[in-house]
N, C-alpha and C positions, 0 to 999 in steps of 0.2 A: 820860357822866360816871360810870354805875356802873361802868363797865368800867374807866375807869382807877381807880375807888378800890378795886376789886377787884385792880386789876394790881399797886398798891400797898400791899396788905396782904399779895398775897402775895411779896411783894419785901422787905418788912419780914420777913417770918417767913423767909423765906431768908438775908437779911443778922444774921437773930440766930442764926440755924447757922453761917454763917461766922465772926460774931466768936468764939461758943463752941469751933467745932471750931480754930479759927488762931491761934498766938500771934501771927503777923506783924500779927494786925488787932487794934486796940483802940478800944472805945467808946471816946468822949468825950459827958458831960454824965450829971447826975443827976435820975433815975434814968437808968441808961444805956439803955433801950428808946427813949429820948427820943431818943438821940445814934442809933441805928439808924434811928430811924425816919424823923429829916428826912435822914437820908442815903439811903435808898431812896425818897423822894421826889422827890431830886434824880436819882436814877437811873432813876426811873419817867420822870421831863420829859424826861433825857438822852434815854431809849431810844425815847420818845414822839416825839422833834421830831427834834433833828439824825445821830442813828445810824444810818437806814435812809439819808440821803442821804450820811452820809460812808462808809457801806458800799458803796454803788453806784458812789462814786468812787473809791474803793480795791481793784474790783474785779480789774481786769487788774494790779496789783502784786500781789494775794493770791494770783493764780493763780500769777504767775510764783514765789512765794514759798513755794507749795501750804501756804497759809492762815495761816502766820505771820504776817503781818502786823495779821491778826485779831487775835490774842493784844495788838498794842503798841496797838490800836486800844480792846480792853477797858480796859486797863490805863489809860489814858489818860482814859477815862471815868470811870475807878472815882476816880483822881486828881481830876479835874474834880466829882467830886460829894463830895467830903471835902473839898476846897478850900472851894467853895459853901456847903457846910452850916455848918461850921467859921467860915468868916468870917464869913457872914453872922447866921448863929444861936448862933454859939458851943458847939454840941455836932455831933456825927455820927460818925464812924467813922476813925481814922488807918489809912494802908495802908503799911506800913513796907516798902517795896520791890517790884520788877517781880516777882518768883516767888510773894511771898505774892499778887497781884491775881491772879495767873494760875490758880493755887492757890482763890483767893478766888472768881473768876466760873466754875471749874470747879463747886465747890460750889452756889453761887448758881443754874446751869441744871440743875445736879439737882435740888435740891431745891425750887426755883419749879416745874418740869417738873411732881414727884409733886404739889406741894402744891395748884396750878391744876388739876390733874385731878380731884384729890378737891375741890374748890371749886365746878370748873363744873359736875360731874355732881349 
């Protein structure tokens, strides 16, 4: 359980890079860290449960693809957890289009990457 509330703080502090550094992404809810936060909650569950098994099955398309299909696979998550947060909670993160997610989890594994490493050590 710490590890994911660890996975999810620093998911939150990623996803408030991306809304800042992206016009394509904007908070929803006030204060807006609110609307960040249960959206990388949702992306913490997403990345938690169902993405290691739709990646093992997407495998031999990605190859054939040499890895694109990763990208509509992010993309498609990032969608799924702004839908989630949004409906359900009424705040989270809008992603206004496939280049800004792209865009958007490009940021998100750098900056999770640095900020997990300064976390775990």
């Amino acid at each position: 359980m710490k590890d994911f509330l660890m996975r999810w703080l620093v998911l939150t502090v990623a996803a408030a890079v991306m809304v800042v550094l992206l016009p394509g992404m904007t908070a929803v809810g006030q204060p807006p860290i609110l609307g960040i936060a249960v959206f990388a909650l949702f992306m913490a569950l997403i990345n938690a449960s169902i993405k290691p098994m739709t990646q093992l099955i997407a495998l031999p398309f990605s190859i054939l693809t040499f890895g694109l299909l990763y990208l509509v696979i992010n993309w498609l998550f990032m969608r799924l957890s702004s839908w989630l947060a949004i409906s359900l909670f009424g705040v989270g993160v809008l992603v206004h289009g496939f280049w800004w997610a792209v865009l958007g989890s490009l940021i998100m594994s750098i900056v999770s990457g640095i900020v997990g490493s300064i976390v775990r050590d």
